[in-house]
N, C-alpha and C positions, 0 to 999 in steps of 0.2 A: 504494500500500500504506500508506505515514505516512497518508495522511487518511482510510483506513477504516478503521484503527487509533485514532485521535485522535477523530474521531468517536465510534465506539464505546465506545472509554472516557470520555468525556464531555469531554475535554479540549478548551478551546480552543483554536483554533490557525489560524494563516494558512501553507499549504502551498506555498511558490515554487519553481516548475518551469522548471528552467536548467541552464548549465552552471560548475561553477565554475572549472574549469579557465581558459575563455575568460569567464570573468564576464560570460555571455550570461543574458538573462533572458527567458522566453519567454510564463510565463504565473503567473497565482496560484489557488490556492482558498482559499477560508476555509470551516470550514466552519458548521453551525446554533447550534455552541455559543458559538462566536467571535461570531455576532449576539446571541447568549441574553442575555451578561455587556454587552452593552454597549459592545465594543470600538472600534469607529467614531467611536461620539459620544465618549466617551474621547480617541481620538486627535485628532479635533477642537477638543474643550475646551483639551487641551494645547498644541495647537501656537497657538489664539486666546489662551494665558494668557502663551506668549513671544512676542506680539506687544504687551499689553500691556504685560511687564516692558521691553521697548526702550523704549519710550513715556514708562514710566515713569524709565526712566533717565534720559531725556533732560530729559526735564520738571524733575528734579531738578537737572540742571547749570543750566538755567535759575534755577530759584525760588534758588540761591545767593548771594542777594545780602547785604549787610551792613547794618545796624541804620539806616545811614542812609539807605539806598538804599530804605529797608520805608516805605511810609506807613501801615502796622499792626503796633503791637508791641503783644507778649501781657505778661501779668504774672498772676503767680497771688497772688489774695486768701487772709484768713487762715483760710477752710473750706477749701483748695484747690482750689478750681475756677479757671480762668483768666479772666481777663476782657480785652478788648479795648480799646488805647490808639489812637486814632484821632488823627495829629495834623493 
């Protein structure tokens, strides 16, 4: 009944057919509108973009080094832009 309801008013939506009592899961629907918006690639993108942010966490505990430990330090000239001290 939820997803011929949902459907028909145009809603999107993923339908999970279970019990919650024993938090048994038995099946799902999604239905046309839930493909329509996009929802898949969405969840995709999302769970690919906190695979980057770990990544990128990590990479930063890395790149922490200190000024002398850098063999490139930045300094910015008097238009502002930065320029690179290579020693």
């Amino acid at each position: 009944m939820a997803y011929i309801n949902m459907t028909l008013w145009g809603i999107p939506a993923r339908i999970i057919w279970g019990d919650t009592l024993r938090m048994t899961f038995n099946g799902q629907w999604e239905n046309i509108h839930w493909h329509r918006v996009g929802e898949p690639l969405r969840e995709q993108v999302n769970a690919f973009m906190d695979i980057f942010k770990a990544t990128d966490d990590r990479q930063e505990a890395k790149l922490s080094k200190t000024d002398k430990e850098r063999d490139i330090d930045f300094r910015t000239n008097s238009t502002g832009q930065q320029e690179w001290i290579f020693k």
